[in-house]
Structure formats: C-alpha cells, structure tokens
N, C-alpha and C positions, 0 to 999 in steps of 0.2 A: 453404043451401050456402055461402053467403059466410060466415056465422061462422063455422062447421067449416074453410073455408078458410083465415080469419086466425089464428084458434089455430092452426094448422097451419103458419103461418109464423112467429109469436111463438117456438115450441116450436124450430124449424127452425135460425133463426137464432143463429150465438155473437154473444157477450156483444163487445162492444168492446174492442183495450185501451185504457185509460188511457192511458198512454203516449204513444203515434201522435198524442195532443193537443195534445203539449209537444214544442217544440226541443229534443233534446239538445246538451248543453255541455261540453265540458272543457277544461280550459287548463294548461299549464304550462310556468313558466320552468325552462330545459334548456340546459346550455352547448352550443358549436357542433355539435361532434360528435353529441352525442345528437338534435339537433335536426335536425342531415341524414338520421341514420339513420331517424329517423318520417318525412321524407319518401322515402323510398328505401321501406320498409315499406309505407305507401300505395302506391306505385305497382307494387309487386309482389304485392300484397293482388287486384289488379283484376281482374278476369274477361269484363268486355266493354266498356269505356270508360276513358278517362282523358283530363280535360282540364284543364291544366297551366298556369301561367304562373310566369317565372323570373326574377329582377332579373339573376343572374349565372347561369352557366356554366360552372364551375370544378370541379365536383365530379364526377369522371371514374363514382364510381360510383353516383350519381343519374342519368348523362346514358346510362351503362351500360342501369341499369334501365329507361329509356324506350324504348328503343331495343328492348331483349328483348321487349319488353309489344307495339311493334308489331309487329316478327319473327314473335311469334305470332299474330297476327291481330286484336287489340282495334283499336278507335278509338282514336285518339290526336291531341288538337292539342294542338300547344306554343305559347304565346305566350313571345318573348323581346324582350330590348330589346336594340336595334340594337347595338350596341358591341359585344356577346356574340357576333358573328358568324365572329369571326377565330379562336375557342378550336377547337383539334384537337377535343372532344369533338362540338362543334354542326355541320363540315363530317361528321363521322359521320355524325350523323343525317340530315343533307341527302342523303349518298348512299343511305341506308337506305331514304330517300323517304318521312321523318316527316314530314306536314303543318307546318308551323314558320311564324308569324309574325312579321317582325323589326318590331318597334314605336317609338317616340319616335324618329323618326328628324328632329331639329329642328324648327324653324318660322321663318318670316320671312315678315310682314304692315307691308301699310303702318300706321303708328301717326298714324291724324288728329289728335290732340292735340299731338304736336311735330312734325307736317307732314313724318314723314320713315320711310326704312324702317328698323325692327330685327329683331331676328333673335337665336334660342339656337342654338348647337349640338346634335348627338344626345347631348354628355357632358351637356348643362344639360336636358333634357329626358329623365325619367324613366319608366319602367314599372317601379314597386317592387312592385308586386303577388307575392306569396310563395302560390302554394294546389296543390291536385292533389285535383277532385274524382274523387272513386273510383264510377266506375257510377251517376254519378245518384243517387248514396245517398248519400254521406257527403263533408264538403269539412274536409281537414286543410290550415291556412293558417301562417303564422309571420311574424313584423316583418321574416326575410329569409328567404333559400334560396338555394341552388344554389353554395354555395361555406365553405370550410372556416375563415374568419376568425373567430378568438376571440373571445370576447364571449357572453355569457347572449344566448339570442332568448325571444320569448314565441310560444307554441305553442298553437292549437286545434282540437280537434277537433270538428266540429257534425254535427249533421244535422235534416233537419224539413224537409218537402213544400214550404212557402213557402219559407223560408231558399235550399233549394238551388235554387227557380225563380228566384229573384230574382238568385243568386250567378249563375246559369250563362245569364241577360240580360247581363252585366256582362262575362262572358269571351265571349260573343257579340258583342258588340260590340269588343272589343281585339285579339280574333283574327281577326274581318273587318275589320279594318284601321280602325275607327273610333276611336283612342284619345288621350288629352290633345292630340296637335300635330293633329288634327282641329278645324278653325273654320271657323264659319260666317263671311260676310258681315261681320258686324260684330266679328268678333276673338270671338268667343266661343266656348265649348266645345262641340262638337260631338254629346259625347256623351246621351245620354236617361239621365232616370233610371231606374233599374230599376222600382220601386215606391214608391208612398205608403205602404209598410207602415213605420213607425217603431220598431215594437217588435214584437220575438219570446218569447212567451214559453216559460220556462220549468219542468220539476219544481220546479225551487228556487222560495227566495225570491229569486233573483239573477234580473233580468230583462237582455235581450241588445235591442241595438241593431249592428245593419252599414251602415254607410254608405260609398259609393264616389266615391272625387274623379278628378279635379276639380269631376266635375258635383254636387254634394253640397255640396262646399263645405268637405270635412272639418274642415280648421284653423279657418276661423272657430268649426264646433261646441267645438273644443277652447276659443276664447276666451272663446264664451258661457257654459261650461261652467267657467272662472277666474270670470267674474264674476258666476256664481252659488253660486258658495261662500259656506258660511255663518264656516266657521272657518279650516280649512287647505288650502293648494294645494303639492301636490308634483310637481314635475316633473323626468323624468330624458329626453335628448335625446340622442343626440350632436354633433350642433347645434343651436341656434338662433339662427334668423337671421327675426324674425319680430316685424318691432318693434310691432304690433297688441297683442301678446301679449305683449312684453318691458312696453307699457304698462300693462295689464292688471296683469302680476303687482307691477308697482311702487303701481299702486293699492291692490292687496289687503294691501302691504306697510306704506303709509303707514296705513292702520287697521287696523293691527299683526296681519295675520293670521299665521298659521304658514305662512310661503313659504318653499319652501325648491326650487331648482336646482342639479340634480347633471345636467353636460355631460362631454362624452366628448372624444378624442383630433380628433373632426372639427371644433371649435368652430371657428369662423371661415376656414373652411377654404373656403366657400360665399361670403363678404360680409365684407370688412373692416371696411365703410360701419358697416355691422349690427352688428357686433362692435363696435364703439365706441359705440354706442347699449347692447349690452348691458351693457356694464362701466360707459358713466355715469349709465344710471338705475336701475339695482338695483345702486349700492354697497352700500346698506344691507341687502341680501338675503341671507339666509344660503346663498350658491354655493359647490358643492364641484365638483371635478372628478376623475373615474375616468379615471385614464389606464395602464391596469395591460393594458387590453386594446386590440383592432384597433376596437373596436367595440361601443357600447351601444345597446340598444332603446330606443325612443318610448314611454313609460308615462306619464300624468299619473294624480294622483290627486287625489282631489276630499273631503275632509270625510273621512277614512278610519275615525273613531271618531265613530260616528251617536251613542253614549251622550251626549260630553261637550259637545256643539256644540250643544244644549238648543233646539234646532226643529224636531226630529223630520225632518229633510231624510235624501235619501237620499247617501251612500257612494256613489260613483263611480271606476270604474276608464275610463281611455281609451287605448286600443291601436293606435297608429297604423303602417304599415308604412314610412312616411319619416319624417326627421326635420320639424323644426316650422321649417318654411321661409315666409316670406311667402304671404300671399294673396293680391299685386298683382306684377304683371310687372314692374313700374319701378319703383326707389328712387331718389326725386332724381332719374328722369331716365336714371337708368342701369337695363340691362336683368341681371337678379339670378336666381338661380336660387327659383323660384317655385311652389308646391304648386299651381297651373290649369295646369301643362305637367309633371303627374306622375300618370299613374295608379297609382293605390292605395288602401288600405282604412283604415277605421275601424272598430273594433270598440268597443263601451261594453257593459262590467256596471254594471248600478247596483241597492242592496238599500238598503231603509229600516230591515231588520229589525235586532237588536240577534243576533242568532240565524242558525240556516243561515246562515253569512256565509263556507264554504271559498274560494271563488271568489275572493272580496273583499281577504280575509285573507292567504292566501297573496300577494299581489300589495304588501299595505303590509309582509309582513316582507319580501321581498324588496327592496323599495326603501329599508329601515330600514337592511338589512345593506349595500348598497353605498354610501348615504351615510355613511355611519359610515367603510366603506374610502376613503372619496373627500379630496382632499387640498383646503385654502380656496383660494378662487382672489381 
C-alpha cells in the first residue's frame, strides 16, 4: 500500500518551475519623465496592497494614483520624508485618510567626544528611499521618485520571495517610525538589519546584492568596493562630499588606475569643507562635470571590462539612492550632512562572465555617454 501510494504521488505532483529559484531583475536608465510614469504604472498595476516610500512629493499624478488605489479599497502605507509635508498633493492624502509616515524629522544627541550638544535639521536628515512594492510580489525602486526634475534615474524592477521579505523588514521599520534619526543610547542607529542574506541570485550571470543604510553602512561598501578594484573606478554622483572615498579614489589614481569622476549641478552644495578636499586631492583625476540637467544619479562602477583587467575579477555596478555623502556625522568638528542620518538603498550587480553581461553593459555605456557630455572641471 505505501508504494502504490508514493507512485501515486510522484505521478500527482507538477514539475517545479525553474524560475521561482531565481530573483528576477531588471534595470533601466530612463529620463525623469519615463521614470515617474513606471512608478505611476506600479501603483495602478496593484490589486491588494501597496507599500511606498517617496523622498519627494511633487508629482501631482503619482500622489493622484495613491490616493485612487486606496479610494478603492487596497492597503496602502506611504512613507515620506518630513519636509514633503506642506505640498497640496500630501494634505490630499491626509484627508483621504492614507496611512502616511513623515520620516527624518532631525536629530539632536549629546556628542561625548566634544562634551556638547549637536543637532541636523529635517533638511540634513534624509529618507531617499525611492520603491512601491506592488502586492507582495514585485518591488519597482529608482535613485529617486515622486517629482518631475530632469535628470536620467536608474530604475528596477525585482521580484523573489527572499528579496521582497527582506525589502518589506526595511519599510516596516521606516513606516513604523524607526528610521535613520532613530538612536539608541549611544548615538547609534537604531535601525536592524533586515537580513544576512548578501546575495540574491539570479537567471543571469549577473548576481544582485540590496543593502539598506544606514544600518548597512551603504557608502562604506561603495569604498571597499574602490579599493577592490583591479583596473578602473568610475564614479558619477551629483555630489560628493565623502572624503573616505575622495581618498580612496586619489589612491587608485596614484597607481595609475582608470578613475574617472563625473559630478552633477549639486557638487558642494552639501560641504564646502569637503569640496576643497575634493578639488586638492584628485587634481590629477580625470573630473568632468554634467551640468545640462537638475540632477544625476549615484552610479559607480567597478572594472567594467572583466576581459582587459587580466584577474578574472568580477564588473561591478553600484546603485545608490543618495548621493556619496560622508559616513561620519562630524567633519573637523562641524556637523555635515552625513549617509547614518539617511535612509536608503544600495543596490550591486556584479558578473565575472565575459558574456550574459546586458545588466552590466548597459550601465558602462550609459556612464561612457554622459562623460563624454560632461564638461573638465
């Protein structure tokens, strides 16, 4: 009776898919426009859930679609960051009676080290988080949202059973009010990390990493990730104010690698201090600056040609949703706008292959073409 029974379940059951085993992935750089409309898309796409977070507020018919989504009856929480609170669109939703989180609303802790208190405002204190998970299924994210400022964003769409547990730890925590200006006792971030999981894989040969700061530590991974370059480091910011990293790339540049810095219209707009560190230790760096737009995305890239860098390392893309701000609250002393009182993501492709490399590829001609447009600085 048991063997007749297990045939009988052998026979019973389908076949797996494949598929369900791997993260899906897609990415694309999209100027502003197109890049609101996929989030507008997602959140009309939804059917029983949507949970959102927005650095800005401005785009009347993103703030539209939220709104309709819970008129009809879905779940809906919005994480925003505080400052977004005064735009006509987000008093809408208040009265609509959307669930709404206002987030990064400052900080001020005594600082034992110079025996005195400091303090950011809610402008120095960010929630750049860009996503709109659709149902539990699927999380479309971008380097920004919720407003119409020119400028290329990079855009992705994911999905995979871990991926979205992990993401939707992360907006559980931002939307129950635990996010970067959250500290413990001893001035630390408050937040938990989502998971030990470091890598998600993929169909491809392109494997995916997500990582969430401040408790992550985003910017640091971007510097270990300069100083594990074998050949070239390319980085495009619309600031940088991060002088760990300005060091870094002055290093890679003295043993002559391919460094190359293309900065946007916000350069030093964050940190003067900083800003004079960037221009005297990468004189010799090949810096261009795009200033054609309101605003450029956080791309670095890591060895983009696995052929010619002869150590078989892998190509790395790095996705960040801020720009590349300090990793210490204090510069000299002074309190500076700082990546541990910003929530937001990191995203990494990284492919060893010479081959399957769409993901990768598209990411260095895109960075090829606006350095090329970008003017010496």
């Amino acid at each position: 009776m048991m063997r007749a029974f297990l045939a009988f379940a052998v026979v019973g059951c389908a076949a797996p898919d494949p598929t369900e085993l791997f993260n899906g992935l897609s990415a694309e750089v999209l100027p502003a426009t197109e890049a609101e409309a996929l989030f507008v898309e997602a959140v009309e796409s939804a059917t029983s859930s949507l949970h959102i977070a927005l650095p800005d507020a401005e785009d009347e018919a993103l703030l539209q679609a939220i709104g309709a989504a819970f008129d009809n009856g879905l779940e809906v929480e919005l994480t925003l960051d505080i400052d977004e609170q005064d735009d006509p669109g987000v008093a809408q939703l208040f009265d609509l009676g959307v669930p709404i989180t206002l987030a990064s609303d400052g900080l001020e802790y005594f600082e034992f080290a110079l025996n005195e208190v400091v303090s950011w405002s809610s402008e120095e204190t960010v929630m750049s988080h860009a996503y709109v998970v659709v149902d539990r299924q699927r999380i479309v994210t971008a380097t920004t949202a919720g407003h119409t400022r020119s400028g290329d964003r990079v855009v992705f769409s994911m999905h995979g059973e871990e991926l979205l547990e992990d993401w939707l730890i992360e907006h559980n925590q931002v939307f129950g009010g635990v996010d970067a200006t959250a500290v413990t006792a001893f001035s630390s971030p408050a937040k938990s990390i989502a998971d030990f999981r470091w890598r998600y894989g993929t169909a491809t040969a392109t494997d995916l990493e997500v990582w969430f700061g401040p408790q992550e530590r985003i910017t640091k991974r971007v510097i270990d990730a300069v100083y594990s370059a074998r050949s070239s480091v390319w980085v495009m910011s619309d600031d940088l104010a991060n002088e760990g990293l300005i060091a870094a790339l002055r290093t890679k540049n003295r043993w002559d690698f391919d460094v190359r810095v293309l900065t946007g219209p916000g350069l030093g707009s964050t940190s003067t201090a900083v800003l004079r560190e960037f221009d005297a230790q990468l004189i010799n760096v090949d810096r261009r600056e795009w200033l054609d737009v309101d605003q450029i995305p956080t791309v670095v890239i890591i060895d983009p040609d696995v052929e010619n860098n002869g150590f078989g390392t892998a190509s790395m893309v790095l996705v960040l949703s801020h720009e590349l701000y300090s990793a210490a609250r204090l510069f000299r002393g002074n309190e500076i706008v700082t990546d541990q009182l910003i929530d937001g993501a990191l995203v990494v492709l990284s492919n060893r292959s010479q081959e399957d490399r769409a993901e990768i590829e598209q990411f260095v001609t895109f960075f090829e073409s606006r350095f090329e447009q970008g003017v010496p600085r």
